[in-house]
Each structure stands twice: as structure tokens, then as C-alpha cells.
VEXDREN-62326 format. One record per residue (C-alpha): residue in one letter; z, y, x. Coordinates in pm, whole numbers, plus 50000, padded with zeros to 5 digits. Layout:
BEGIN
   type       z       y       x
      A       Z       Y       X
...
//
This chain:
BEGIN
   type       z       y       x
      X   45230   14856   73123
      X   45557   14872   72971
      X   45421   14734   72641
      X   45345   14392   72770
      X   45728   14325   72826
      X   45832   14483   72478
      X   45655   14290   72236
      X   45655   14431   71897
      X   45696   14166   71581
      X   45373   14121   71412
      X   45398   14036   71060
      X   45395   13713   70942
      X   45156   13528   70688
      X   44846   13657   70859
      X   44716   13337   70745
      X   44677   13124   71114
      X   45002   12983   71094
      X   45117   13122   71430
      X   45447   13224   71461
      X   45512   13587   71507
      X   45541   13726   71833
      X   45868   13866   71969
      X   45981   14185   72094
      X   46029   14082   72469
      X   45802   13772   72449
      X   45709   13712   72811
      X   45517   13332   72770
      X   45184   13546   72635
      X   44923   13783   72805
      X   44813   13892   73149
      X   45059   13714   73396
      X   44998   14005   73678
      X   45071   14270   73445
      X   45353   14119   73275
      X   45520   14038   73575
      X   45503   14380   73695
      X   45599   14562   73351
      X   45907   14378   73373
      X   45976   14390   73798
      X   45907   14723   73822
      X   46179   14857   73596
      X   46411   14645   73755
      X   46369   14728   74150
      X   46401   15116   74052
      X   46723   15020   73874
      X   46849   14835   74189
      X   46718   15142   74432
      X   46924   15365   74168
      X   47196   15135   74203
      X   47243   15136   74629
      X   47178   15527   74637
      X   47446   15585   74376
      X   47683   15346   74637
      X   47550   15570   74947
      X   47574   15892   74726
      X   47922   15796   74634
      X   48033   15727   74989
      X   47900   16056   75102
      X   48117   16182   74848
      X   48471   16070   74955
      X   48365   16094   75292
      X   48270   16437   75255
      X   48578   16547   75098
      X   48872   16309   75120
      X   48783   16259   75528
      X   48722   15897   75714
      X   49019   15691   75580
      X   48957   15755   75211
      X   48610   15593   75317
      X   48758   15342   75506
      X   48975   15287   75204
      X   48712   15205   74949
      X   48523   14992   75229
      X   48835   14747   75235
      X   48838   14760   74865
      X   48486   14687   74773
      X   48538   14408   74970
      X   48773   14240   74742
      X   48564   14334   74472
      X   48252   14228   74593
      X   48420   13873   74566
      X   48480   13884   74175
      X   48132   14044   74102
      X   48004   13750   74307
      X   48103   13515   74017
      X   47996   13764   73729
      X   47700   13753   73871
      X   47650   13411   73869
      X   47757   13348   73505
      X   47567   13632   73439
      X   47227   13444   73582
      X   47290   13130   73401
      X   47351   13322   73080
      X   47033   13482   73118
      X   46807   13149   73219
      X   46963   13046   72903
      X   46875   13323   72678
      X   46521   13317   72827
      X   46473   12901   72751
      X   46591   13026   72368
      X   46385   13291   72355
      X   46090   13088   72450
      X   46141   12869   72210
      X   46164   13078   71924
      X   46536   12997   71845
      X   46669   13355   71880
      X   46989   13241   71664
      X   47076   13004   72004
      X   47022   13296   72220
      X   47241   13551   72033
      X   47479   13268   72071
      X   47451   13220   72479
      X   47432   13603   72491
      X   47739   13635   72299
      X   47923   13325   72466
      X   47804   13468   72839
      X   47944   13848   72762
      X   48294   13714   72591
      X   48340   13503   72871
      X   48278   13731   73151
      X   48485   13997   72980
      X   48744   13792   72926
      X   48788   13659   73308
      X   48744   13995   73406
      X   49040   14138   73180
      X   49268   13852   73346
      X   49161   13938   73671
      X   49168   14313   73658
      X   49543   14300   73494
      X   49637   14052   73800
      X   49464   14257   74040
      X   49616   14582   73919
      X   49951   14425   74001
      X   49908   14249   74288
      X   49690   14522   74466
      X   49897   14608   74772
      X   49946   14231   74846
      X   49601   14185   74848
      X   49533   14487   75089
      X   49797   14378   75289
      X   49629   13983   75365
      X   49286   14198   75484
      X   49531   14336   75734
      X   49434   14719   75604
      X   49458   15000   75847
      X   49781   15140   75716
      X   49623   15495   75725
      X   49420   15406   75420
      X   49651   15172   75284
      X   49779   15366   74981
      X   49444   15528   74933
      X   49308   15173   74888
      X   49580   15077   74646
      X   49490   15396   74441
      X   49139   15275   74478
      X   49173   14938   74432
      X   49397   14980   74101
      X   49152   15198   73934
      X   48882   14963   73990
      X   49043   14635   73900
      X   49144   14771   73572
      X   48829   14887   73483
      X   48623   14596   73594
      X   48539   14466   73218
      X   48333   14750   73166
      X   48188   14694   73525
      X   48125   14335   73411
      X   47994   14437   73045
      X   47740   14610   73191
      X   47605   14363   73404
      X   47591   14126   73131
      X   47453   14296   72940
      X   47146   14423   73154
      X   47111   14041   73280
      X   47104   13946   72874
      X   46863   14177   72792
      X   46630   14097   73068
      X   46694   13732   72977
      X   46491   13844   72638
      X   46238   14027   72832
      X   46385   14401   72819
      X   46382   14535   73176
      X   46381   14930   73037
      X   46672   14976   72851
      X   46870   14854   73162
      X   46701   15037   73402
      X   46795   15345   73147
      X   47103   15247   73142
      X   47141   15278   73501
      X   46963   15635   73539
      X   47260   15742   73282
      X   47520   15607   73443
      X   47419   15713   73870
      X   47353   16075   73703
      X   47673   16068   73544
      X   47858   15935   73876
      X   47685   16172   74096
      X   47833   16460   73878
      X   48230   16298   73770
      X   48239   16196   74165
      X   48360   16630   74300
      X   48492   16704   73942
      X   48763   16427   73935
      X   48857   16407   74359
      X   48860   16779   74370
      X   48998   16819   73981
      X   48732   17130   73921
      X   48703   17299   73586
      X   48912   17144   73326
      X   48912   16791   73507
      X   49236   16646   73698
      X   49273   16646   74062
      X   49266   16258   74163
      X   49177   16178   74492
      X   49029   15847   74544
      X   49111   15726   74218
      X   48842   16005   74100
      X   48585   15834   74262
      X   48670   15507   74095
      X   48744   15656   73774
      X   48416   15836   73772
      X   48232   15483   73845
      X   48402   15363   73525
      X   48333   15645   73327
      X   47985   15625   73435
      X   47978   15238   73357
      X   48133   15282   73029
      X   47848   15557   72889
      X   47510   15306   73067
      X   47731   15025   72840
      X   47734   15217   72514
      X   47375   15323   72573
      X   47252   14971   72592
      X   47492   14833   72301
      X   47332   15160   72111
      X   46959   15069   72180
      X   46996   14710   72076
      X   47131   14818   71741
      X   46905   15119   71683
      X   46562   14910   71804
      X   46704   14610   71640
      X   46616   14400   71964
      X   46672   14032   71897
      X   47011   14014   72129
      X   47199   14198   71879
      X   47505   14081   71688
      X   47585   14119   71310
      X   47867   14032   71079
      X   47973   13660   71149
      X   47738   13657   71458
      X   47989   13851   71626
      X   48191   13546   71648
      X   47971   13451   71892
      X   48159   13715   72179
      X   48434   13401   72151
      X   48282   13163   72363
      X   48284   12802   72225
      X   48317   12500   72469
      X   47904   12441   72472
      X   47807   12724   72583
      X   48107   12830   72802
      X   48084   12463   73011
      X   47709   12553   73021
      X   47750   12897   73203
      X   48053   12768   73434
      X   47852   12441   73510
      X   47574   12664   73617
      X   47698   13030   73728
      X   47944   12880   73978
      X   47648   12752   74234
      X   47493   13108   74180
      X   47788   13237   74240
      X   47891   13074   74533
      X   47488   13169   74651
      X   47646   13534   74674
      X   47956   13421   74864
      X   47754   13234   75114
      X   47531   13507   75157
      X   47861   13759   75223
      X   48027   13501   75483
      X   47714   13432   75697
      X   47659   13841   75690
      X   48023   13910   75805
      X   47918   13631   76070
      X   47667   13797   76173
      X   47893   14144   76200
      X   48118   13955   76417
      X   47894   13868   76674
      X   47666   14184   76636
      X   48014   14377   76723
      X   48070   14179   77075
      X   47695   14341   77162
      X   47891   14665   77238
      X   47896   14999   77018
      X   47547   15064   77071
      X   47418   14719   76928
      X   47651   14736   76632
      X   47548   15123   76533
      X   47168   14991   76560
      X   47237   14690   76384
      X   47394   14904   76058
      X   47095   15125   76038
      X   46883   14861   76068
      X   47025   14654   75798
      X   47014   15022   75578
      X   46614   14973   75572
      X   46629   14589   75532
      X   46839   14627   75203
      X   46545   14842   75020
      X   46254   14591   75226
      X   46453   14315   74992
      X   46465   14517   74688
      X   46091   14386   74606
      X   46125   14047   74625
      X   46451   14088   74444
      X   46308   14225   74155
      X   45974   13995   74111
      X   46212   13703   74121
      X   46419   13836   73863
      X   46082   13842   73692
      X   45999   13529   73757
      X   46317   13365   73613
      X   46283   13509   73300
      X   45927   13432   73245
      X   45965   13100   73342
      X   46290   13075   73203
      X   46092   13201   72844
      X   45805   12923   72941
      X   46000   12636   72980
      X   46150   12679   72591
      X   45793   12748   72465
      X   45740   12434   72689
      X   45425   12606   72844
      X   45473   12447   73155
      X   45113   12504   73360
      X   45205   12894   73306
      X   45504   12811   73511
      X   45250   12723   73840
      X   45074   13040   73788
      X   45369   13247   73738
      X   45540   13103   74047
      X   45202   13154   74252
      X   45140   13542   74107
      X   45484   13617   74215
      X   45430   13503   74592
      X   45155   13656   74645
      X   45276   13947   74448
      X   45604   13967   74702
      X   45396   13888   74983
      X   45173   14194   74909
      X   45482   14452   74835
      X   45714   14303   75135
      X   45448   14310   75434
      X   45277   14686   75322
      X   45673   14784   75352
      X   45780   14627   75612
      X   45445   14727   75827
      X   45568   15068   75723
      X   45932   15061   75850
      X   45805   14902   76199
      X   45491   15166   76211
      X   45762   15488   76117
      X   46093   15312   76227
      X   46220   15593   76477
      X   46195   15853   76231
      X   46353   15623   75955
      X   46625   15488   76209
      X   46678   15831   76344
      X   46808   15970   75983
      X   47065   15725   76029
      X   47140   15742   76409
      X   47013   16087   76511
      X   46692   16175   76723
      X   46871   16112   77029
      X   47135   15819   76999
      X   47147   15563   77261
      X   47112   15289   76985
      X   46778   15436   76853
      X   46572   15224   77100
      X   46779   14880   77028
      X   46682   14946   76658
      X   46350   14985   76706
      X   46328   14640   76886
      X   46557   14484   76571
      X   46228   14572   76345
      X   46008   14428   76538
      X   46140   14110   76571
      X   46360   14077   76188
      X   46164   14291   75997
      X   45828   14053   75905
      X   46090   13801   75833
      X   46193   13918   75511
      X   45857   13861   75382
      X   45901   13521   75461
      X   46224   13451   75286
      X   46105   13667   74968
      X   45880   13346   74915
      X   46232   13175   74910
      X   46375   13407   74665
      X   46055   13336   74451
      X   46080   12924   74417
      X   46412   12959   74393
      X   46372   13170   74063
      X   46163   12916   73905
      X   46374   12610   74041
      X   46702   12833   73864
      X   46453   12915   73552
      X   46479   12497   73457
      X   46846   12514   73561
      X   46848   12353   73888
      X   47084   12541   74109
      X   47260   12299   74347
      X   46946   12211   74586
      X   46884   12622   74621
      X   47289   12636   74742
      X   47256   12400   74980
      X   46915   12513   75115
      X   47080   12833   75176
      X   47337   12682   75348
      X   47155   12514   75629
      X   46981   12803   75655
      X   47258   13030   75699
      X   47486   12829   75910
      X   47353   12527   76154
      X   46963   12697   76145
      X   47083   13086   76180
      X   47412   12996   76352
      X   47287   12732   76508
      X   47015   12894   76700
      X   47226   13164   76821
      X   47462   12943   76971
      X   47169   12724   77157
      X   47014   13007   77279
      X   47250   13311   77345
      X   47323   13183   77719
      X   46991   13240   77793
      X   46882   13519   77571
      X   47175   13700   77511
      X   47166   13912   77174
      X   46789   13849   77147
      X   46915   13494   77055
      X   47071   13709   76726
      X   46760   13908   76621
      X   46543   13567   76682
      X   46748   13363   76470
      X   46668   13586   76184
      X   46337   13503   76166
      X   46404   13100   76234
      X   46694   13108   75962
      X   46379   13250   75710
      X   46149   12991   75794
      X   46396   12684   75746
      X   46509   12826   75407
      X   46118   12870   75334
      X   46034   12525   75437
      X   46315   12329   75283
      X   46299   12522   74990
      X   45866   12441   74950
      X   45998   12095   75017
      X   46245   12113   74765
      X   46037   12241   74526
      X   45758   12022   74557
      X   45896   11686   74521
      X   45948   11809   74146
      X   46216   11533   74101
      X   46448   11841   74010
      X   46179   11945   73771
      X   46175   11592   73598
      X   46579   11562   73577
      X   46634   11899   73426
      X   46362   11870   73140
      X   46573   11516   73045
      X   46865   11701   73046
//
């Protein structure tokens, strides 16, 4: 199926004065197939991705002991924060690739691609120098246990001064699947969890010829293992001459000029602060899970360890979507747009309900690899599914229009959609209704939070005013 996604060139002067066809053209051929060549790649590189975190964790738990993890928890925090905003320059680099790409103007989307991947590197050299010195402060304001305090400044140093490869790399897999190339990513990330798995023992334990570095092994092995998925994707876009690559005065292009940088800040910040919003209402929801008792909270954390792959689905088709509609809005094939968007509801509609009727059908043997056979919490989980779990299904239609409404560039009605969902429909509900229901008010106002952001979003979507005002634009 692959094939579909990486288009080769056909050669020109064939005589029906077509243009040629593109390596990565996604605005031709079977929608259903297409949309799964390129989704499919892409949720096995984001399953890669959250094992290598678990792996990893296992790791320095395993052989540093409970405040080295404790230590990287407190750090990733911090880091989750910048990554927030790479990834949302990141996205707007990539809806803007895929409009260029559609519209045949592959010298405009070496320039975005170039202008996106300067600029994150750039903010993320500043930050990770800054961050490297101001580390302990930083740990300190989190109000760090102060038995993993200087493990987390180890940690934390390591990481922040290594983040432009870290940011590299996801610019570089978002650019490429801009252009329609969701393999050499996902190959990218095979390389790099393999070679994390392995640097992980060597460099904490220092066996063989490496050094013995504690926590900062763990980190350095992440960067390591970031820098070789990096060279393997800069190496494949030279060596298969894919159309993102940049030669000889195109390389100017890595310094971003004002266009293209006030383009990806105008739009990357709202997708950006998407990601924040979505980390604040979750450490919300921590908060009041904890006040449920120990039970409640240890249910609640292997619960949310199934929802995170249920999500991975919907995740992936509408990174799919974006970029094929992204792709048909510059060829200005705008009724493949509707069919795209419908193909991937249904599509997430079909993947999200077959999983999540599996997790609710096997979810005390699932929960019980988290929480053991006989833990208290095991029954509390079980009743979690069966009211949350269907609900994901619901918001991956969210996830879905809100590709296509990001494909055109709007991105300000999706932020605030997901804010009243979040806070005064989520929040809200809890408050109204935990007198009377206690913590079932929490697991209900999962699924009530998913069907606001579903309905405002359909609403949203519909009117097509944002539709209109972007195309003038």
C-alpha cells in the first residue's frame, strides 16, 4: 500500500500536457488506501515512540532505584512544555509544505521546510543553552523532592542541551509527512528506540568500553539515539532525492526569512498552546483523581496507560488527513477535501470502537499487567472503561475536523473549542455533580467533555465561514 503515498515522478512530455506526478503526491488515487498507506506508518511510529518512553523508565527504575525515576518525571515535565511549542511550529510548517506541495510549487515548500527547521533549531539552541544554566532554578520552582534533586539537574542538563537534535527530528518527520512521506520517519524512529533500548544499561551502568553516567546516560542515550533517526532521514532525502531536500543556495533557506517565520509563529502558537491546554486540564484531572484516595489514583494511571494507545488511531488518521487535505487545498481540489474528511471518520470510528470494545471485553487482564491480579484498584479500573473508554471514539471525530479545519490554516476556533471542552464542560460537570455522585461525577464528565468538543467542533466546521476566510487569505 505503501506505493500510493510515495509517488514516483513520471516523465514528462508524454504528450497530455499533465504535469508530472510527485513522489509523495497525496491529491490522486484511492482515498481509503491512501489514507491508510500514509496513517499506518505513522501510528506504529507513535506506538514505537511511548514504548521506547515506558522501556526507558523501566530502565532507570530498574537500575538507578525510585528517585532517579522520580527525577526524570519532574524533568520531562519541563520539557514537555518546550516540545509543546515545537510541535506546534512543527504542524504549521507541515500544513504549509502540504498546500505547496499540492500545488506543484515544490521550490515554496523547500522554502517553508527550510524556514520551519532553522527556526525551530534555532529557538531550541537558545533555550537549551538557557536551560542548561538555569536548571536547578527551574527544579527548584516545581518544588522537587530534594532526594532527586541533583539527579534531575544531571537529567535535566543533558536534555536541555541536546534538545536541537530532539527538535530536528521532529521537524523533520512532520516535513516529510507534510510532502507525503510517512516511511522514512517511521524508519527513523525504529533506528533510533533500537538504539535507545541498547545505549540506555551501557551508559547508566558504563559497561564495555562506555562511561559510567547515571541518569545523564539515560538522557545521553536519548540524544544519541535522536541524533542517528536525524542523520538517517537527512541521508534518505539526499540519496532518494525526495523533493524536501536542499542544494547549494537552497540551503539558505535553513535561515528563516520574515514570511515564512511570521507564518509558522502566527500559526504554530495556537497549536501549541492546543498541547498546553491539553497538559493543564490532565494535571487537573490528576489533582482531583488524587483526593479519590490511593486506590482511585493507582486505577486511574493504568487506566489512562490503555487510553494513550486507544488514541494512537485517531492520532495518526488525522495526521493523515492534514496532509492530504493540506496537499488538496494547493491543488485546489476542494470536493476531495469532503471525502477525505468523511473516509477518515468513519475510518477512526471503525479502528477506535473494535479497540476500545477490546480493552472493556479483556480489561482485567490488561489492567492487571499494570496493577497485579489482585490489587484493590483492579475493580475501580474496570468501572473507568466502561464508562470513559467509548468516549474516545467520540472525540477521535474531533481530532478528525480539526485536521481538515488546521489543513486550510484555521487554528484559533479548534483552541477555543478545546477549551470549553476542557474546562467549564469537563470541569464544569464535575463540579455540578460531584456532591451527588462523588468520583463518578469524574469518569462521567469524560464522556460529556467528548461530546461538547464533538458538537461545537461539527458546528464549527459546518458554518464553513472559516473555510471562506482562509481561502481569501
Amino acid at each position: 500500500m505503501s506505493e500510493t503515498v510515495l509517488i514516483e515522478v513520471e516523465p514528462a512530455g508524454q504528450g497530455d500536457g499533465q504535469p508530472a506526478r510527485l513522489k509523495g503526491d497525496l491529491t490522486e488515487g484511492p482515498i481509503l488506501r491512501t489514507l491508510l498507506a500514509f496513517s499506518i506508518p505513522t501510528l506504529i511510529a507513535n506506538v514505537l515512540q511511548t514504548l521506547n518512553g515506558s522501556i526507558n523508565a523501566v530502565w532507570v527504575g530498574r537500575l538507578l532505584g525510585e528517585s532517579a525515576l522520580a527525577a526524570t518525571a519532574n524533568a520531562n515535565v519541563i520539557m514537555f512544555l518546550l516540545f509543546a511549542a515545537v510541535f506546534g511550529f512543527g504542524m504549521a510548517t507541515t500544513v504549509r509544505v502540504g498546500q505547496h506541495f499540492g500545488a506543484r510549487d515544490i521550490a515554496a515548500a523547500r522554502r517553508t521546510f527550510g524556514a520551519g527547521l532553522g527556526f525551530c533549531v534555532l529557538i531550541a539552541v537558545g533555550v537549551g543553552l538557557a536551560g542548561a544554566i538555569w536548571s536547578p532554578a527551574l527544579l527548584h520552582a516545581m518544588a522537587t523532592p530534594a532526594a532527586s534533586l541533583a539527579e534531575a539537574d544531571a537529567y535535566l542538563r543533558v536534555i536541555f542541551v541536546t534538545t536541537p537534535l530532539v527538535s530536528a527530528s521532529m521537524m523533520l518527520s512532520m516535513g516529510l509527512r507534510g510532502a507525503g512521506d510517512s516511511r522514512t520517519p517511521l524508519y527513523a524512529m525504529i533506528l533510533t528506540v533500537v538504539l535507545d533500548v541498547i545505549f540506555n544499561p551501557l551508559l547508566i551502568r558504563g559497561i564495555g568500553p562506555f562511561p559510567q553516567l547515571g541518569i545523564a546516560g539515560s538522557a545521553l542515550s536519548t540524544a544519541l539515539a535522536n541524533l542517528a533517526g536525524v542523520c538517517l532521514m537527512v541521508a534518505s532525502l539526499y540519496w532518494r532525492d525526495l523533493p524536501l531536500r536542499l542544494r547549494g543556495a537552497e540551503l539558505r533557506w535553513l535561515f528563516p526569512g520574515r514570511a515564512e517565520t511570521a507564518y509558522v509563529v502566527k500559526k504554530g502558537l495556537p497549536m501549541g498552546a492546543q498541547m498546553l491546554l491539553i497538559s493543564s486540564a490532565q494535571i487537573v484531572v490528576v489533582g482531583l483523581v488524587n483526593r479519590e484516595g490511593l486506590d482511585t489514583t493507582a486505577a486511574y494511571g493504568a487506566s489512562v496507560q490503555l487510553w494513550n494507545y486507544l488514541q494512537m488511531p485517531a492520532m495518526a488518521i488525522a495526521s493523515a488527513v492534514s496532509a492530504m487535505v493540506a496537499q488538496s487545498v494547493g491543488a485546489g481540489k476542494h470536493g476531495r477535501v469532503r471525502q477525505v474528511t468523511r473516509t477518515g471518520i468513519l475510518t477512526t470510528l471503525a479502528f477506535t470502537l473494535t479497540m476500545a470494545g477490546l480493552i472493556i471485553v479483556a480489561d482485567r487482564p490488561l489492567l492487571a499487567l499494570f496493577l497485579g491480579g489482585e490489587s484493590r484498584a483492579l475493580p475501580i479500573a474496570a468501572h473507568m472503561q466502561l464508562i470513559c473508554t467509548w468516549s474516545f471514539a467520540i472525540s477521535g471525530i474531533m481530532m478528525i475536523l480539526t485536521g481538515t479545519m488546521r489543513a486550510y490554516g484555521e487554528v484559533i476556533l479548534p483552541l477555543v473549542v478545546m477549551a470549553i471542552a476542557f474546562y467549564p464542560a469537563r470541569l464544569g460537570f464535575y463540579y455540578a455533580f460531584h456532591p451527588l455522585m462523588g468520583a463518578e461525577a469524574l469518569w462521567w464528565s469524560y464522556p460529556v467533555s467528548s461530546a461538547a468538543a464533538v458538537g461545537l467542533t461539527w458546528l464549527a466546521y459546518a458554518r464553513g465561514s472559516w473555510r471562506r476566510k482562509a481561502l481569501g487569505a
